[in-house]
N, C-alpha and C positions, 0 to 999 in steps of 0.2 A: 637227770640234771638237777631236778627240784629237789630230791632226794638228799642229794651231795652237798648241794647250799646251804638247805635248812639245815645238815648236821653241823656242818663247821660253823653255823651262826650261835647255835647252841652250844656248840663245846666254848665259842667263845662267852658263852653264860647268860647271852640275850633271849628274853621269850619271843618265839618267832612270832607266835599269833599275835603279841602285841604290836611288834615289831609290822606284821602286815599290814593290819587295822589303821596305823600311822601314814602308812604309804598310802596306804589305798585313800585316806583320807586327804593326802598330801596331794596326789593326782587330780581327787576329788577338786580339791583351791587351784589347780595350776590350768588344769582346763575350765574352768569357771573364769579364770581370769584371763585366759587366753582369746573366750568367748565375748568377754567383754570391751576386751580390748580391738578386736576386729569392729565389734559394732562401734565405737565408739573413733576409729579411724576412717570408716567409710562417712561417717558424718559429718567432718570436720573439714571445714571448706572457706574459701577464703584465704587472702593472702599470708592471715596471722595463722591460719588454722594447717598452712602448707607444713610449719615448724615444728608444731606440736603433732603432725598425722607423720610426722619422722621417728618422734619420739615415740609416741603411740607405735609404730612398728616394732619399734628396736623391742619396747616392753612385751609384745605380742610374741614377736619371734620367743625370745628368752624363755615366755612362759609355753608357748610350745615344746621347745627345747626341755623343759625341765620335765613337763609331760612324757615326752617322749622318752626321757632315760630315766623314768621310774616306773614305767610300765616291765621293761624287759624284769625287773629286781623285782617286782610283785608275783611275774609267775615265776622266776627260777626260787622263788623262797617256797612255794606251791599254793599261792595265791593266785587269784582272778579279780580281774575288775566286775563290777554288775553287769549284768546283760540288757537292764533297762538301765535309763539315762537315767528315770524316777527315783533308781534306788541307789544314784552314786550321791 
């Protein structure tokens, strides 16, 4: 399958390993913010803090979401995420 991806990304003229380096970097911000956003909703209390820990969700979810469908396009191109968290 990685095989098949990375050619047609390249016949379309794109360098893949750049092209991965982006994502993986991309992932790298979406889970950082997804992480921040969790902390920053469980701490948010209080009747004003009810509206904003809505918000805070919707932005969590989202960047979860965005995580999660840039992962599958990182291996099918024949990319991997880091193994350690140190080195995403």
């Amino acid at each position: 399958m990685a095989k098949v991806a990375r050619e047609m990304v390249e016949r379309a003229g794109v360098n893949v390993d750049e092209l991965l380096e982006l994502l993986i970097r991309n992932a790298a911000a979406e889970l950082t913010t997804f992480y921040y956003y969790t902390i920053l909703r469980v701490n948010l209390i209080g009747l004003e803090g009810e509206g904003i820990k809505e918000i805070a969700e919707t932005a969590r979810i989202e960047d979860r979401n965005h995580f999660e469908a840039l992962v599958p396009r990182i291996y099918e191109l024949g990319g991997e995420l880091p193994a350690n968290m140190k080195d995403f």
